[in-house]
C-alpha positions in Angstrom: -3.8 94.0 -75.3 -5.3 91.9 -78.0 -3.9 88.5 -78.0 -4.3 85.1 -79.3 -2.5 81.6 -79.6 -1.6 79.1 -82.1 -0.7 75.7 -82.5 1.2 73.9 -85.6 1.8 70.2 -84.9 3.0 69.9 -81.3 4.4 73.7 -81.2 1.9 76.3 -79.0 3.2 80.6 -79.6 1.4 83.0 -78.2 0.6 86.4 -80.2 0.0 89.7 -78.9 -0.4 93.1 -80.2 -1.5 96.5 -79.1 -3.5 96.5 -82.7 -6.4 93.6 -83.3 -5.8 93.6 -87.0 -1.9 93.1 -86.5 -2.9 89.6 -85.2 -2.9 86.1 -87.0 -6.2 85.5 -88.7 -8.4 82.4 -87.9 -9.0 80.1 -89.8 -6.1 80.4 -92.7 -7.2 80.6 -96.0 -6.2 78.6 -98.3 -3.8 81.0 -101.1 -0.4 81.1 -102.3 0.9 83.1 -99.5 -1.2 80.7 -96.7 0.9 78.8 -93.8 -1.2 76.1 -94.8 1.5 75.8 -98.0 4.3 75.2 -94.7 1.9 72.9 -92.1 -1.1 71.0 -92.7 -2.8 72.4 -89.7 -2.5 75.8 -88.5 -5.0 76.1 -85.5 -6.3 78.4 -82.8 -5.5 77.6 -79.5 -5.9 79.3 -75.8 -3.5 81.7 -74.8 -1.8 81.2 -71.6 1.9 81.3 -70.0 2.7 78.7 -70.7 3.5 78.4 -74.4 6.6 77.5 -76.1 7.0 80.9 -77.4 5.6 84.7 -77.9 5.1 86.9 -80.7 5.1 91.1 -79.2 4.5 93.5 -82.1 3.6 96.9 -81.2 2.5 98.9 -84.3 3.7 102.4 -83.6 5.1 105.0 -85.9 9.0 104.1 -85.4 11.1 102.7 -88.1 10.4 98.9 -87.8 12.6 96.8 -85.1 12.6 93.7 -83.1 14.7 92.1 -80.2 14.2 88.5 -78.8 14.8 87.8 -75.0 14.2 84.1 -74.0 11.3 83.5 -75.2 9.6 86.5 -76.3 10.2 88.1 -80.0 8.9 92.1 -79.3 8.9 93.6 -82.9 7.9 97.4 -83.1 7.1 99.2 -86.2 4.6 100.5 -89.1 3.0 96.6 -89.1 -0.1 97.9 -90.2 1.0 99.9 -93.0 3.6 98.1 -94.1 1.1 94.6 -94.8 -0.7 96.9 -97.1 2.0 98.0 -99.0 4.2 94.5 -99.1 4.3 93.7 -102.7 4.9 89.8 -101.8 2.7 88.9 -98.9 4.9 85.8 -98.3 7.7 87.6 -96.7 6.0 89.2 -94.2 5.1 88.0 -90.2 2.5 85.7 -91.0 3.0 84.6 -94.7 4.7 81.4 -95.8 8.0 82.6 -96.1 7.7 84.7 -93.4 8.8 85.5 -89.4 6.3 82.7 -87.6 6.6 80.2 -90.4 10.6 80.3 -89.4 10.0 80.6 -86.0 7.5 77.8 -85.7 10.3 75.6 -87.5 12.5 76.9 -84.5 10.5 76.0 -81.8 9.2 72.7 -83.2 12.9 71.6 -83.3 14.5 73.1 -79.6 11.2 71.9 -77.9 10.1 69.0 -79.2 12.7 67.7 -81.0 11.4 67.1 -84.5 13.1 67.7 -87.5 11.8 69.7 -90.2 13.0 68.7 -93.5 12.1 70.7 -97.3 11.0 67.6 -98.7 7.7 66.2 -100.1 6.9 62.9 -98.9 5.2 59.8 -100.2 4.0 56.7 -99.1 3.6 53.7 -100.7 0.6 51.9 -98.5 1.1 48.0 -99.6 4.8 47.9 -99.2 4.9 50.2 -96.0 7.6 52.5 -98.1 8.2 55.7 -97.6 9.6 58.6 -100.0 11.5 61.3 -98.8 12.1 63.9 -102.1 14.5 66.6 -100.7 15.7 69.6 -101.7 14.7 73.7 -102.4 13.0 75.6 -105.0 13.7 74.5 -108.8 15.2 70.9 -107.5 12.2 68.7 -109.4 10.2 68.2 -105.9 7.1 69.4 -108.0 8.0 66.8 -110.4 8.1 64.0 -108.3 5.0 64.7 -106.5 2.7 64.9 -108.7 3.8 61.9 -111.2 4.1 59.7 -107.8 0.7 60.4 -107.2 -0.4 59.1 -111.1 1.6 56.4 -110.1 -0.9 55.9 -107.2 1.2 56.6 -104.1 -0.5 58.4 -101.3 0.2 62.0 -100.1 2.1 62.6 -96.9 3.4 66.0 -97.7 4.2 68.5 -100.1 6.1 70.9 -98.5 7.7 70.4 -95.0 8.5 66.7 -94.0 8.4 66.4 -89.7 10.4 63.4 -88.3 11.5 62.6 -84.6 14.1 60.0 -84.6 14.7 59.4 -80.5 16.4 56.2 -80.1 15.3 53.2 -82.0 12.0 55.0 -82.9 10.8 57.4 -85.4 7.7 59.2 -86.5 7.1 61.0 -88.9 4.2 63.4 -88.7 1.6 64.7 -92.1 3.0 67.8 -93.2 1.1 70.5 -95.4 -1.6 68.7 -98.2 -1.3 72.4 -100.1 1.4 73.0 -102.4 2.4 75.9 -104.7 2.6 74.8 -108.1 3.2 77.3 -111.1 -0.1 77.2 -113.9 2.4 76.3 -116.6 3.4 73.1 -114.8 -0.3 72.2 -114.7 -1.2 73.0 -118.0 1.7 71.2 -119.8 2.5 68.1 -118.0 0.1 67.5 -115.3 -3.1 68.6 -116.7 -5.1 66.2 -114.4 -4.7 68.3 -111.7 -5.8 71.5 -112.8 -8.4 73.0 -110.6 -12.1 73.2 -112.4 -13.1 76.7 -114.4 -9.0 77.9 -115.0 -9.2 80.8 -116.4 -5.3 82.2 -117.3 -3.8 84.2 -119.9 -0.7 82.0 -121.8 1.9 85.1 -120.7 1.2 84.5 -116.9 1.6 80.6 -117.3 5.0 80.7 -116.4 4.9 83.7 -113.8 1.9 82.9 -111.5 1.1 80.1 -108.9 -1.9 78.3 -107.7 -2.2 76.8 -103.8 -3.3 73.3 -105.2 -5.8 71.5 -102.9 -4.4 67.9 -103.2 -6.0 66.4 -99.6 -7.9 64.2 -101.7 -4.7 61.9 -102.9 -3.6 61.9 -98.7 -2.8 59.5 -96.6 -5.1 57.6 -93.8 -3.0 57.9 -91.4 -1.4 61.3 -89.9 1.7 59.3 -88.2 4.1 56.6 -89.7 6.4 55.5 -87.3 9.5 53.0 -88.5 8.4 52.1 -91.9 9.4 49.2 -93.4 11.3 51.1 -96.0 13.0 55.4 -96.4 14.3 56.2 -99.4 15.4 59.9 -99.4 16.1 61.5 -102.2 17.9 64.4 -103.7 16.8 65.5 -106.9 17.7 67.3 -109.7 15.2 67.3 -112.6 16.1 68.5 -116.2 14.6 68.1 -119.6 16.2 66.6 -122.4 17.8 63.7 -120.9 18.2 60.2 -122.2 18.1 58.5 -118.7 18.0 58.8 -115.1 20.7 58.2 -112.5 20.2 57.3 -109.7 23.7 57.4 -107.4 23.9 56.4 -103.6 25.3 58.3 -101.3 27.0 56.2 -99.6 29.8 58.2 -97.1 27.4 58.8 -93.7 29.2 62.1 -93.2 28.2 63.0 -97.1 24.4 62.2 -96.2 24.4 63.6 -93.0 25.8 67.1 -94.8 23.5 67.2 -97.4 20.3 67.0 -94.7 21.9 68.8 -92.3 21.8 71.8 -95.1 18.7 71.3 -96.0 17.4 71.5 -92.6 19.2 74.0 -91.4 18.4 76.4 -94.5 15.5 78.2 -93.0 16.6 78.1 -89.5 19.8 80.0 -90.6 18.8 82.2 -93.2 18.5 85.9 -93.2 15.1 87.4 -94.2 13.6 90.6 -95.9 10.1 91.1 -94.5 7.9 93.8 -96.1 10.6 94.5 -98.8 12.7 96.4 -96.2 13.1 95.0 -92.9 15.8 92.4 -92.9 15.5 89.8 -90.1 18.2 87.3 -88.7 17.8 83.6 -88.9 17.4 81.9 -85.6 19.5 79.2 -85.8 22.0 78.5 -82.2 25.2 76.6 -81.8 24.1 74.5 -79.1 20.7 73.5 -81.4 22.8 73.1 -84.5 25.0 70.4 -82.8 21.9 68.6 -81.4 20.8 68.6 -85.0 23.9 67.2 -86.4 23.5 64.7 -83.7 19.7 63.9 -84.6 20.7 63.2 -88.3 23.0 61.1 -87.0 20.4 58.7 -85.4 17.8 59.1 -88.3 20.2 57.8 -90.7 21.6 54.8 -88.7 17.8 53.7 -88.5 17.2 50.2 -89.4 14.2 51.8 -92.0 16.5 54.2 -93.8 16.9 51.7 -97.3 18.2 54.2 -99.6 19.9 57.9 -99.6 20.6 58.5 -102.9 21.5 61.8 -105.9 19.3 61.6 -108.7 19.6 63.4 -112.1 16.4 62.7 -114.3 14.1 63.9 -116.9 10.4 65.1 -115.7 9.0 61.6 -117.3 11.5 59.4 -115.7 12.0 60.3 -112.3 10.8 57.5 -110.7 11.8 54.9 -112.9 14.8 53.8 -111.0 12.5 53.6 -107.5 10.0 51.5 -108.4 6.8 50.9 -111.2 3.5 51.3 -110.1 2.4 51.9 -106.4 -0.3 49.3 -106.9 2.5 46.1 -106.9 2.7 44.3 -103.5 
């Protein structure tokens, strides 16, 4: 049976299928749809027993299935097929929204203990700060991003924060430097960034994404372990405003709720891959109290300096946090 392995930040998963072109593709490419948008390294690795977890699909003619037993996921159905006919190729097994992208998240946390926050994440070098901007799709994470990187902070992640917090340590680990950012963002407010020879009509502006390559505004180093300074942050970004508030959160149950949610999102959420074939989050009691737990300890850390709600305009965002990366 065709087979192969893959490794995303410290979590190994084996894949095997009775059909070579059912399998993960080496290297990813960099698109909308790419893992790559999820983890900043998705990478080959040998195959062997002794993996956190496997990924069975057997492409046969039956209506499309799956079961997970310890570690194994078996799925069994049209795979083939239905990955040509998938009219968004993010919700299916390998695409960013999809099965291994939720499964990697899974296994990441249960085995190795780190957290997996939707957050980008930004780090101001001279004063050893760094910025967690949390939150899902529509929240102003875009936002924040890009206008802390014209304020000259340095990429960390775009996408998917990692974190272990195990006792008095923590480390955070470089998510994914690729981020999907709508053309009409780009064109309008961030024009800086567009990639070289655009070419887009004005009526898909507002409809269509690019994977933007932004590696070049990363950090040095692909670990920070217990910065001076963590301000995390939940935004909420609209136009029109007159100023920008900025309230802490101070009730440690509140906080802990609000990242807990955010964490959990993915782990818990029901999915429809290929259009049609609706799979279960992977989420566990036992995991979800170890969770709760691991909050706890990363926000009783002597580096966590601010949690905090913030309702802003685009141009204002980060006006309450700080003025230029450049001051020491």
């Amino acid at each position: 049976m065709p087979r192969t392995a893959v490794k995303i930040l410290e979590a190994k998963i084996g894949i095997q299928s009775n059909k070579k072109e059912c399998l993960l593709r080496f290297p990813s490419v960099k698109e909308v749809e790419s893992l790559l948008t999820d983890f900043r390294c998705v990478d080959e690795c040998p195959f062997s027993s002794y993996l956190d977890g496997y990924i069975v699909i057997k492409d046969t003619d039956s209506e499309p299935s799956y079961k997970i037993s310890g570690s194994k996921v078996l799925f069994r159905g049209p795979f083939t097929r239905l990955s040509k006919k998938a009219a968004d190729k993010r919700f299916t097994l390998w695409g960013n929204q999809g099965f291994l992208y939720r499964y990697a998240l899974y296994i990441l946390e249960k085995y190795h203990g780190i957290l997996n926050l939707h957050a980008c994440v930004l780090y101001h070098e001279n004063k050893d700060i760094l910025y967690v901007i949390t939150g899902g799709p529509g929240s102003g994470k875009t936002v924040f991003l890009l206008s802390g990187l014209q304020k000259g902070l340095k990429l960390f992640s775009t996408e998917t924060a990692h974190v272990r917090a195990d006792g008095k340590d923590m480390t955070w680990f470089k998510g994914p430097l690729l981020d999907n950012i709508r053309w009409g963002t780009l064109i309008h407010d961030f024009p800086e960034y567009l990639p070289e020879k655009t070419s887009l009509s004005p009526e898909k502006a507002w409809t269509s994404k690019v994977a933007l390559d932004l590696s070049p505004f990363q950090t040095e180093t692909d670990k920070i372990s217990n910065p001076q300074e963590i301000h995390i942050i939940f935004p909420r970004i609209e136009e029109g405003r007159k100023k920008c508030f900025l309230n802490p959160i101070k009730n440690m149950k509140e906080a802990a709720k609000k990242l807990f949610d955010n964490i959990s999102q993915k782990l818990t959420e029901t999915v429809v891959l290929y259009d049609s074939f609706p799979v279960l989050g992977l989420d566990e009691q036992e995991l979800a109290i170890l969770r709760l737990a691991a909050v706890d300890r990363l926000l009783r850390h002597p580096s966590i300096k601010k949690v905090a709600s913030m309702l802003s305009t685009p141009k204002k965002c980060w006006e309450s946090l700080f003025t230029t990366a450049e001051e020491s």
